[in-house]
C-alpha positions in Angstrom: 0.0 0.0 0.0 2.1 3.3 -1.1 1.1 6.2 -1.5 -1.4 6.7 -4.4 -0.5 10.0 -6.0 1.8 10.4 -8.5 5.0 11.4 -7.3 7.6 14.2 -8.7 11.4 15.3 -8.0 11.7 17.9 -5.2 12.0 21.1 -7.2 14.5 22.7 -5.2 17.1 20.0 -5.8 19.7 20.3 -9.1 19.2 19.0 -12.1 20.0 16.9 -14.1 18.8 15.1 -10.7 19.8 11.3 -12.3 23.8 12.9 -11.6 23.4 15.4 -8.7 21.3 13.7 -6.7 21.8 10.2 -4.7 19.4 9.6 -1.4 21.5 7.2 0.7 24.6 8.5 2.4 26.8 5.3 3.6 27.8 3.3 0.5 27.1 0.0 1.2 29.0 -0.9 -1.8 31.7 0.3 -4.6 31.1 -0.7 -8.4 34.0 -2.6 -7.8 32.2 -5.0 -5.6 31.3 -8.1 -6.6 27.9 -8.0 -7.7 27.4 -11.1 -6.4 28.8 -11.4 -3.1 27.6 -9.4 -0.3 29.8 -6.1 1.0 31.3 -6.3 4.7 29.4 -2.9 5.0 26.1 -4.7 3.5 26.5 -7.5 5.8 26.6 -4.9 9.2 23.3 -3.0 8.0 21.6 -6.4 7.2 22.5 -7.5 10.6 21.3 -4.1 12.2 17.9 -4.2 10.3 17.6 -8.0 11.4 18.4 -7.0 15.4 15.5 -4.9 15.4 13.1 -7.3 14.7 12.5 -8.3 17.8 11.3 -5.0 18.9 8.8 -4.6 16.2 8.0 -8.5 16.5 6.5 -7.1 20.0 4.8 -4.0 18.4 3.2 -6.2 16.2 1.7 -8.7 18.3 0.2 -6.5 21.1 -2.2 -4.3 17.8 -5.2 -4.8 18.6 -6.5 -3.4 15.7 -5.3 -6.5 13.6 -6.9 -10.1 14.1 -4.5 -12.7 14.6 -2.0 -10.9 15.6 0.4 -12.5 17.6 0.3 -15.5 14.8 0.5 -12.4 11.8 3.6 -11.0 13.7 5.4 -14.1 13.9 4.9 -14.8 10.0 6.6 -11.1 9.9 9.7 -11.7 11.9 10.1 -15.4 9.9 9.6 -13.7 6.4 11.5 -10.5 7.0 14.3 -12.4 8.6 14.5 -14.9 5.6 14.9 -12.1 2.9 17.5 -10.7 5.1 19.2 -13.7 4.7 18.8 -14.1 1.4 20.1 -10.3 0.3 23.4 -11.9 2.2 23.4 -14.6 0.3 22.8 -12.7 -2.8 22.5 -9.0 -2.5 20.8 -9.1 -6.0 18.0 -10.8 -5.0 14.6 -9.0 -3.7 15.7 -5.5 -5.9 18.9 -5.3 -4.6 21.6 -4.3 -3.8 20.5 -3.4 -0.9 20.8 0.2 0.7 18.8 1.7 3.9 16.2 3.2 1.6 15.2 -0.8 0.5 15.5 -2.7 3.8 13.2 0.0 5.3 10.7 -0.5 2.4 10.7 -4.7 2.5 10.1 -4.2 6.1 7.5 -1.6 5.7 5.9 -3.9 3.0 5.9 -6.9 4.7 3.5 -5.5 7.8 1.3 -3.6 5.9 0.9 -7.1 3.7 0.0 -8.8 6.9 -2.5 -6.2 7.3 -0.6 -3.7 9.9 -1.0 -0.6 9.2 0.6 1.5 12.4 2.3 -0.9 15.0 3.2 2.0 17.0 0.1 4.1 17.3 -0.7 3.1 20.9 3.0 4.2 21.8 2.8 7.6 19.7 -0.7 8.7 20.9 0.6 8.1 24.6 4.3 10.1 23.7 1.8 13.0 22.3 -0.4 13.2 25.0 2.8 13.5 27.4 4.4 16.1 25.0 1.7 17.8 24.6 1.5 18.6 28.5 4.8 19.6 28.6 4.5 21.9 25.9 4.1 25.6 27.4 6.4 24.9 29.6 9.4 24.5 27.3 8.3 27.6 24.5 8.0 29.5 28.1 11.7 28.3 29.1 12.9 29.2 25.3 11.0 32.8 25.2 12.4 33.4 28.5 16.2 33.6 26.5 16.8 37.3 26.1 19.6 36.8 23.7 18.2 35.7 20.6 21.6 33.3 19.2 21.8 31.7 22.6 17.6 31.3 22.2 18.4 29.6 18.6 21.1 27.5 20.5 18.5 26.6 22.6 16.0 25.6 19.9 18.4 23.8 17.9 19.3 21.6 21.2 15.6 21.2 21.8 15.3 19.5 18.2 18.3 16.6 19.4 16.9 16.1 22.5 13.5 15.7 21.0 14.8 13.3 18.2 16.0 11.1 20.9 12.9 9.4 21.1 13.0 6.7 18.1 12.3 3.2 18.8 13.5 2.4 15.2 17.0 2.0 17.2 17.1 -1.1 19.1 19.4 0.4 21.8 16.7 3.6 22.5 13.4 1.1 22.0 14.9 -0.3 25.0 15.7 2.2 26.8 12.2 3.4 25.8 10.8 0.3 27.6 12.3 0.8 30.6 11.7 4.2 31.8 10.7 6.8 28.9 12.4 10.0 27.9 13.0 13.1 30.0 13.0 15.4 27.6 14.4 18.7 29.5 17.3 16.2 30.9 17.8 15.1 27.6 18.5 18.7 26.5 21.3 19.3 29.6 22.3 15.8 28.5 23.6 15.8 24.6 27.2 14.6 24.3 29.5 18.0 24.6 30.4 20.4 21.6 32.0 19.8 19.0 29.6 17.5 17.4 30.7 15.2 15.1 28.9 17.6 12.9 28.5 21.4 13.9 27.9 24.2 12.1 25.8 25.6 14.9 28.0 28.9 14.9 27.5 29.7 11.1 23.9 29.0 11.4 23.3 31.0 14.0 24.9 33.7 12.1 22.9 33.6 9.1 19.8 33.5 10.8 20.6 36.5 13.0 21.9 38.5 9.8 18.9 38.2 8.1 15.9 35.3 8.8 14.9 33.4 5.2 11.6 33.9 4.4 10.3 30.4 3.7 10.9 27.6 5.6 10.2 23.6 4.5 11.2 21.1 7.2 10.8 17.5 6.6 10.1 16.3 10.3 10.5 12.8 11.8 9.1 11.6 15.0 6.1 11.6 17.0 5.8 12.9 20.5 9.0 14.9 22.6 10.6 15.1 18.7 7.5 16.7 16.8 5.8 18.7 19.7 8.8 20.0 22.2 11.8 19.8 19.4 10.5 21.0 16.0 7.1 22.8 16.6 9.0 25.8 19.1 11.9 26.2 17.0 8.7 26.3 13.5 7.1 28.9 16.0 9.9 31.1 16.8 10.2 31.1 12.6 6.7 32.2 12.7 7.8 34.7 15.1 10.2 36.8 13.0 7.8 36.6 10.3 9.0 33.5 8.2 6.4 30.5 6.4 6.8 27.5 7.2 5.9 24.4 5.6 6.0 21.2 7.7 6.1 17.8 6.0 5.2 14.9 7.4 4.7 11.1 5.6 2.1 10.0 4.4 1.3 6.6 6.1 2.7 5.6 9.3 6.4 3.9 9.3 8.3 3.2 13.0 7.0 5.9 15.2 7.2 9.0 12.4 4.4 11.5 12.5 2.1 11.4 9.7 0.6 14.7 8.1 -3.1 13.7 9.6 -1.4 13.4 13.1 0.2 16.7 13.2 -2.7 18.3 12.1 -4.4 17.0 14.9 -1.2 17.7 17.3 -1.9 21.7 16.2 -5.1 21.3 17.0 -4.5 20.7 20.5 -1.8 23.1 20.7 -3.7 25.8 19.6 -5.5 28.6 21.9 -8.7 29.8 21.7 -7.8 32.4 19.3 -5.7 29.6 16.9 -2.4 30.8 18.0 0.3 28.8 19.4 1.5 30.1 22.4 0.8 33.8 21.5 2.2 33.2 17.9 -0.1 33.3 14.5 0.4 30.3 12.5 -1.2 31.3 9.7 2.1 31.0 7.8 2.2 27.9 8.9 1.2 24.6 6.4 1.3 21.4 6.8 2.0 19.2 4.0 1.8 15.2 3.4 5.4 14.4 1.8 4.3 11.6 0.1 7.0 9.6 1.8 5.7 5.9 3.5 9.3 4.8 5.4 11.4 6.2 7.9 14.3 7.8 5.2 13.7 9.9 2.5 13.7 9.1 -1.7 13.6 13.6 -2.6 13.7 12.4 -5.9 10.2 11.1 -5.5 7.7 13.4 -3.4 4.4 14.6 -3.4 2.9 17.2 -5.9 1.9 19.1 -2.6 5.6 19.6 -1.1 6.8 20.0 -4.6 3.9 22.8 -5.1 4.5 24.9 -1.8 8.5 24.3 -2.0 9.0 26.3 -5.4 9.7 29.3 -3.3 11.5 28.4 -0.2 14.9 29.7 0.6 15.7 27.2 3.6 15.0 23.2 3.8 15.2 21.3 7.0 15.7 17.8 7.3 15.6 16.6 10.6 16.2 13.0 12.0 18.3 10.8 11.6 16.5 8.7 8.5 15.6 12.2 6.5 19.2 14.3 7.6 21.9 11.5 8.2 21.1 8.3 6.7 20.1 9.8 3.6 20.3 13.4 2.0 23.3 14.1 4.8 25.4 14.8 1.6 23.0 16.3 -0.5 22.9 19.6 -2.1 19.9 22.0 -2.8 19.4 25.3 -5.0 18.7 27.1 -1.6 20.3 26.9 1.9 19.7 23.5 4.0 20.3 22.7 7.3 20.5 18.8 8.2 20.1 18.4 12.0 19.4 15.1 14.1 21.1 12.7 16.7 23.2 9.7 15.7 21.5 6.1 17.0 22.9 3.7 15.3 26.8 2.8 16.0 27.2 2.2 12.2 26.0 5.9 11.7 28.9 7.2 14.4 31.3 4.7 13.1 30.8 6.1 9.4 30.8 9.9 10.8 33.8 9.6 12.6 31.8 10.2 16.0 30.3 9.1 19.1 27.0 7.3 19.6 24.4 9.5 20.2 26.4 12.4 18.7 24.4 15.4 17.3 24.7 16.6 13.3 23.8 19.7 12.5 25.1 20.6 8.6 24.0 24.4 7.6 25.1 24.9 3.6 24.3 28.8 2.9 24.4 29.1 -1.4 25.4 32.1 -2.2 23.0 33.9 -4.5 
């Protein structure tokens, strides 16, 4: 079940895109390779993909939504788990070679096949509720900042401790279990500058020399990430008189927010007189990417982002599917800004970093 509509190229990206543009951002093979014979790097990400099944295994079986479950869920983990092992057998088989953008989708196809649709709803409408209480509080704690580059800082810093919660990472869906996510210890918590990644300074910069004037952010996760990490730092855009265009997926994949949820999100958020926290949103859009997985394809997005994009001067990708695992390297016809936490140890080991480091890649084009 993808998404129905037809899909275009992401107008703001260069073209020819078939030679400027590639989505993934770890190689997980050289043309070099043996076609044949699966890549060291190939065999680690088939084993990372295959380590989370467990977790989603136990997603699986406790929807109630589906009939069967428990018995569905298990045919899941035994048929996911077999095409892994066939990709290292022969990483031509099932559309390969394999990259992250196709062991997401296999996954992703599998459970909707089985007939689930959102394994993670119960855990995403329980993360928004609890976000959503803690919202005032942390745009009062951010509007509180007098200086307005330490208030970015603090916005930017808000977006990684937000993106912490992902239970498409085995380690954090764990962690998850156990006790949840403090989001406001999360924030005094992020690994100490320099990230591996950090172009905080210059962003800042740019930002305080002159704010764009249109704003698309392709966002990631439900909960702390969507509602205490993106939608203040979207706000404080709104603020100094920016649009902003957020885009969420289309159909549910891991714990992402989809475009119907955040709608709803605002909906709560909003005061009596529709603004958020004192702000108008009325330059504010939502828009349904198109996108069905975790990670990003910009060569293939919806006429609606394509449509409100034309004219945008900054794009956001945030997490670490949309900003790190794929588009970390890739370049746009206006500024970008990639931004989101490292979770996987193949991610830091490719960066050069730390687990749990933060990325935050501003490219400024000079017009």
């Amino acid at each position: 079940m993808e998404s129905d509509s037809v899909m275009v190229p992401f107008p703001l990206l260069p073209v020819p895109i078939e030679s400027n543009y590639r989505a993934c951002t770890i190689p997980y093979r050289f043309p070099s390779d043996n076609p044949r014979k699966a890549t060291p790097t190939e065999i680690s990400w088939i084993d990372l993909f295959s380590n989370s099944i467990p977790s989603f295994k136990e997603r699986a079986e406790s929807d109630t939504s589906v009939p069967d479950a428990p018995v569905r869920a298990e045919k899941f983990a035994q048929r996911y788990a077999e095409i892994l092992e066939d990709l290292k057998k022969d990483p031509e088989s099932h559309g390969g070679p394999p990259d992250c953008i196709l062991l997401c989708r296999i996954r992703e196809l599998i459970l909707r096949e089985l007939g689930f649709r959102d394994i993670f709803k119960k855990v995403k409408d329980e993360e928004n509720a609890k976000a959503i209480s803690l919202f005032p509080e942390v745009v009062r704690l951010s509007d509180a900042i007098e200086d307005e580059g330490k208030r970015i800082e603090n916005l930017v810093r808000g977006i990684f401790a937000g993106n912490i919660f992902d239970l498409g990472s085995a380690q954090l869906a764990e962690v998850f279990s156990k006790d949840g996510m403090s989001f406001l210890a999360s924030c005094q918590n992020l690994v100490p500058r320099p990230w591996v990644i950090d172009d905080l300074e210059n962003f800042q910069a740019r930002w305080l020399k002159k704010p764009w004037k249109k704003a698309v952010i392709f966002v990631d996760n439900s909960g702390a990430d969507i509602i205490l990490g993106i939608l203040p730092f979207a706000r404080e855009m709104l603020r100094q008189g920016m649009q902003v265009v957020l885009a969420a997926n289309e159909l549910p994949s891991i714990n992402d927010v989809t475009y119907t949820e955040l709608a709803e999100i605002l909906s709560q958020l909003k005061d009596e007189n529709g603004q958020l926290m004192g702000v108008d949103i009325s330059n504010l859009l939502i828009a349904n990417s198109g996108n069905d997985l975790p990670v990003i394809d910009l060569a293939r997005v919806s006429q609606e982002v394509a449509y409100l994009s034309t004219d945008a001067d900054l794009v956001i990708l945030e997490g670490m599917g949309r900003g790190i695992e794929t588009n970390l390297y890739a370049q746009f016809k206006c500024d970008s800004l990639k931004i989101g936490m490292v979770k996987h140890p193949e991610v830091a080991q490719f960066l050069g970093g730390r687990l749990y480091d933060c990325v935050i890649k501003y490219n400024e084009v000079q017009s």
